[in-house]
C-alpha positions, -999 to +999 in steps of 0.1 A: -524+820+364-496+815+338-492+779+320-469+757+338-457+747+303-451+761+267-488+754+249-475+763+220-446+738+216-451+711+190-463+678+202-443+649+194-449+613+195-439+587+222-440+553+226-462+540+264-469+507+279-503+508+295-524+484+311-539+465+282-576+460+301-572+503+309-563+507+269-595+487+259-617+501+281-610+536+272-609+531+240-644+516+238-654+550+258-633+570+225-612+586+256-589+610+237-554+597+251-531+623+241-555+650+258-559+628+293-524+627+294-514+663+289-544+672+316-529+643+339-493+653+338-504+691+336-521+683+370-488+665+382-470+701+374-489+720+393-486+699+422-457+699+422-450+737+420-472+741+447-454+720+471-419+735+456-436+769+464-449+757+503-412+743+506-397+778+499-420+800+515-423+776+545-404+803+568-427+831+559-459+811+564-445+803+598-434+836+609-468+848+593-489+815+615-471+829+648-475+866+647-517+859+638-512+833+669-500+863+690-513+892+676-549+882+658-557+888+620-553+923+608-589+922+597-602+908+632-615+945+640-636+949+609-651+910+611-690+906+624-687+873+625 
């Protein structure tokens, strides 16, 4: 799956206001905070793409829900379950 961002682009600082009890206590457990960052608003991306992508395709998947409502899964002949 490609990156939902460029991971080559240059970091660059920021100023943040955090909760000061969440700053010491992941600091006393060396959390890296750059890195939980990136991997938390990476995971923010992604869900949003994924609702942007159900949003678009919406029609399709219920076209696609209704005709396996009428007509069965293609691959219902060949299950043995």
């Amino acid at each position: 799956m490609p990156s939902l961002y460029d991971l080559n682009a240059p970091k660059k600082a920021t100023n943040l206001s955090i909760n000061s009890d969440l700053l010491a206590k992941s600091r006393k457990l060396d959390v890296n905070l750059s890195a939980t960052l990136e991997q938390a608003l990476n995971q923010k991306l992604a869900e949003d793409a994924a609702a942007s992508w159900k949003d678009k395709n919406s029609t399709a998947i219920k076209a696609y829900n209704s005709f396996v409502e009428e007509n069965g899964m293609f691959s219902d002949e060949f299950r043995s379950f």
